[in-house]
Residue, then its C-alpha position, 0 to 999 in steps of 0.5 A: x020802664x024798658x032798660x036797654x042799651x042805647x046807641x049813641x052817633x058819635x059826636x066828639x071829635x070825629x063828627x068834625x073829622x070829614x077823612x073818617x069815612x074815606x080813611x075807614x074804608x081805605x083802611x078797611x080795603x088795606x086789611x082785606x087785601x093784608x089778610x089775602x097776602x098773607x094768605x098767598x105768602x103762606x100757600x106759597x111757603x107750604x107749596x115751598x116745603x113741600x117741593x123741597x121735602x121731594x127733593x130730598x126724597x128724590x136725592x136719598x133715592x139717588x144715593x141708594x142707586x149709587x150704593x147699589x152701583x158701587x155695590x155692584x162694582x166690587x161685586x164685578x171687581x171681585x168675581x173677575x179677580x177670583x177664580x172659582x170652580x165655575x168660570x162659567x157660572x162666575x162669567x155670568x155672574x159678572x155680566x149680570x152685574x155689569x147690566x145692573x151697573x148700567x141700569x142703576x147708572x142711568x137710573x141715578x142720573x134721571x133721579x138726580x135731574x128729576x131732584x134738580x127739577x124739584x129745587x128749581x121749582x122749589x126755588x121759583x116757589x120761594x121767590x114767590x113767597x118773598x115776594x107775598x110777604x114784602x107785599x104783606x110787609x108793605x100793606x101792614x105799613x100802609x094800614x098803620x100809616x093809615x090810621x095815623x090820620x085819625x089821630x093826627x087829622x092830616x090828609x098826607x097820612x092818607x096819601x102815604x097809606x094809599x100810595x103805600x097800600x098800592x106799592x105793598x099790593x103790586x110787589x105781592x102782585x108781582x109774585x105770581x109773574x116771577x120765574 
């Protein structure tokens, strides 16, 4: 005779339980949604180190330009209070400083605004996540509550998974309208 592996319904005592279907599926709904919550909560974090990684870039830019202007300063301070065999040749030394001073001092107020950008969109970005992951939070809970009613049989367990389940979904919802 053909041995085989036979597959047996289940007949103990959930055969008798009418919720395990309706909880399966919500349970199984509730899972879905946890695993495209985590997956916005963690594009929103990479996004969120990514801005805050420009921001940096653009703040030890920023800092160059300003020891290059401070540079450029002494340099002017020096030539104006040195007297040399060429004043000529010093006056126009001097004046090449002073239009590089105004060059790297608009430069270095443009790229500390452009950081300034770069924070607060890292910071919307941020609360973005926060708000994925308190939705992910909640749906993890909702699915627990969830299967609560498989072992204990009682439909409020249900009920509270779902309307759980429904708030997890609408925080992390809410993510992708905040500012």
């Amino acid at each position: 005779m053909h041995e085989g592996v036979e597959l047996h319904e289940a007949h103990g005592e959930q055969s008798g339980n009418p919720l395990v279907l309706p909880v399966s599926v919500t349970m199984s709904i509730l899972a879905v949604l946890v695993a495209a919550m985590t997956l916005l909560g963690h594009r929103a974090h990479t996004e969120e180190l990514l801005l805050q990684s420009h921001a940096v870039d653009q703040w030890a830019y920023y800092q160059a330009k300003n020891i290059r202007l401070h540079q450029d300063q002494v340099g002017v301070s020096l030539l104006d209070s040195i007297l040399t065999r060429d004043g000529a040749k010093a006056e126009q030394a001097s004046a090449q400083l002073k239009q590089e001073i105004e060059k790297y001092q608009s430069d270095k107020d443009d790229i500390g605004e452009k950081a300034k950008e770069f924070e607060a969109e890292r910071d919307v970005v941020r609360r973005r996540a926060d708000r994925f992951d308190g939705g992910e939070t909640l749906l993890d809970i909702a699915l627990v509550i969830c299967s609560l009613t498989l072992l204990t049989k009682k439909r409020m367990f249900w009920y509270g998974g779902v309307l759980l389940g429904l708030a997890g979904l609408l925080v992390g919802l809410s993510g992708f309208l905040g500012h």
